[in-house]
C-alpha positions as CSV (number, residue, x, y, z in Angstrom):
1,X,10.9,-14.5,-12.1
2,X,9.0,-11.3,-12.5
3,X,6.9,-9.6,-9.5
4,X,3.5,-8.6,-11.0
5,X,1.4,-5.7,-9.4
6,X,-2.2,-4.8,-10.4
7,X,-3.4,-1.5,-10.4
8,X,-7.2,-2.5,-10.1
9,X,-9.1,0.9,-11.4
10,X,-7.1,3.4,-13.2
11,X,-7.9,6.5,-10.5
12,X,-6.1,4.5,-7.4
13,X,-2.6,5.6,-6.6
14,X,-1.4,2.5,-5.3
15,X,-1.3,-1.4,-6.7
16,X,-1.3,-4.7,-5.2
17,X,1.6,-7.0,-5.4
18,X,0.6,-10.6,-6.9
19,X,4.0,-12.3,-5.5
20,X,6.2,-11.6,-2.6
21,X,8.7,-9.4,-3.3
22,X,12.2,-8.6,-2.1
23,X,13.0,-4.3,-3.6
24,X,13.4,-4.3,-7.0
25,X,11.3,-4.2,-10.2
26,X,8.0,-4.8,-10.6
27,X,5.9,-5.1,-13.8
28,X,2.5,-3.5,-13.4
29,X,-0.8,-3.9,-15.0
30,X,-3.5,-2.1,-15.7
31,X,-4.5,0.7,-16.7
32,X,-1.4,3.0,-16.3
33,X,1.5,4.6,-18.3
34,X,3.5,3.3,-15.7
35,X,4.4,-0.2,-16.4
36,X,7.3,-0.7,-14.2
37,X,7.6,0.0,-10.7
38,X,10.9,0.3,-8.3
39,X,10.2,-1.9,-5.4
40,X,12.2,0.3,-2.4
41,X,11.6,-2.3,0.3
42,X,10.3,-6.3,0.9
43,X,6.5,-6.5,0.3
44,X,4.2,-9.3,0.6
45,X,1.6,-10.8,-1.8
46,X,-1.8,-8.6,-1.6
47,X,0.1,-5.6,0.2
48,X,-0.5,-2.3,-1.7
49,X,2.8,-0.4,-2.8
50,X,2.4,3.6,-4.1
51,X,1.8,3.9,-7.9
52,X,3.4,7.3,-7.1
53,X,4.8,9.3,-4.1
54,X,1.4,9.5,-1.7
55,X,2.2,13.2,0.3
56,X,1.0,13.5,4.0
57,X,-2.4,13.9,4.1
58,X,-3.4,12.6,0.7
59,X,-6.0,10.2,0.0
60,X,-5.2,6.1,-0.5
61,X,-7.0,5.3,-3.7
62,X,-7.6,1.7,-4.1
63,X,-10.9,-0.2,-6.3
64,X,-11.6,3.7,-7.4
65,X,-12.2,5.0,-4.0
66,X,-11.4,7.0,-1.0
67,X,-9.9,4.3,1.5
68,X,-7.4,6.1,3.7
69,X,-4.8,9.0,4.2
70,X,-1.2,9.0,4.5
71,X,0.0,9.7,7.6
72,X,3.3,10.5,6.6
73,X,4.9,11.3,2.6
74,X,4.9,7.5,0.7
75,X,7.6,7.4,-1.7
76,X,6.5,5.3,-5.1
77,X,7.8,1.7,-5.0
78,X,7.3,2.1,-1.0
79,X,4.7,-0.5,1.1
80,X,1.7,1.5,1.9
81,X,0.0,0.0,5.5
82,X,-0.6,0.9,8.9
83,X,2.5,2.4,9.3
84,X,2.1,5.1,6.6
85,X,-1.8,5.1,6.4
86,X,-5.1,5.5,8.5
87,X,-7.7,3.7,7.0
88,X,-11.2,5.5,6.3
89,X,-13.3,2.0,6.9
90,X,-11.4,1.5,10.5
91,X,-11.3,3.9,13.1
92,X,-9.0,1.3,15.1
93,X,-6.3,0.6,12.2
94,X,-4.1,3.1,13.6
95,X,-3.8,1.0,16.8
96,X,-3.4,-2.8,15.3
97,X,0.1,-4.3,15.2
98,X,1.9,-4.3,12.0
99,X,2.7,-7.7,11.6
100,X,-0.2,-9.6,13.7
101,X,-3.0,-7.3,13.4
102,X,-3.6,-7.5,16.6
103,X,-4.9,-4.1,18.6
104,X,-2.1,-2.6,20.8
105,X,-4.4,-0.1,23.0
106,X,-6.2,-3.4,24.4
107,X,-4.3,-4.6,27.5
108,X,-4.4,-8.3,27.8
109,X,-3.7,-10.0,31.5
């Protein structure tokens, strides 16, 4: 089976995985020159991945538009999330749990 990608608007640096994927290939569409994509690590379906390496401090380009900064250097082929990326539409994204989305500077009794 082939993993599928979109890369919604041709200015983002990142696409969205249509399948779950284990690393590997993945064929992307849209409009790019790059139509395959190295998969570094597991990603789930709707996850963005880098089109290209993302430096530190470099915008996260997804629909056409500003949505975050690396926090760190993202490899291409490499999951983009909270890990790697602040969000620009969330000041709190920084503090949510990578798997549950829950907030971690929120002390529940």
């Amino acid at each position: 089976m082939t993993v599928h990608g979109i890369l919604i608007n041709a200015e983002d640096n990142v696409i969205t995985l249509l399948e779950n994927a284990a690393s590997g290939p993945v064929a992307v569409v849209g409009e790019t020159q790059i139509k395959c994509l190295e998969l570094g690590e597991p990603v789930e379906s709707g996850h963005k991945v880098a089109l290209r390496t993302i430096p530190a401090g470099e915008t996260v380009i997804k629909y056409g538009i500003a949505i975050g900064l690396a926090t760190q250097a993202i490899e291409a082929g490499r999951w983009v999330h909270l890990h790697n990326c602040r969000s620009n539409l969330d000041a709190r994204s920084s503090t949510l749990d990578l798997k549950t989305g829950a907030p971690s500077d929120t002390k529940y009794t």
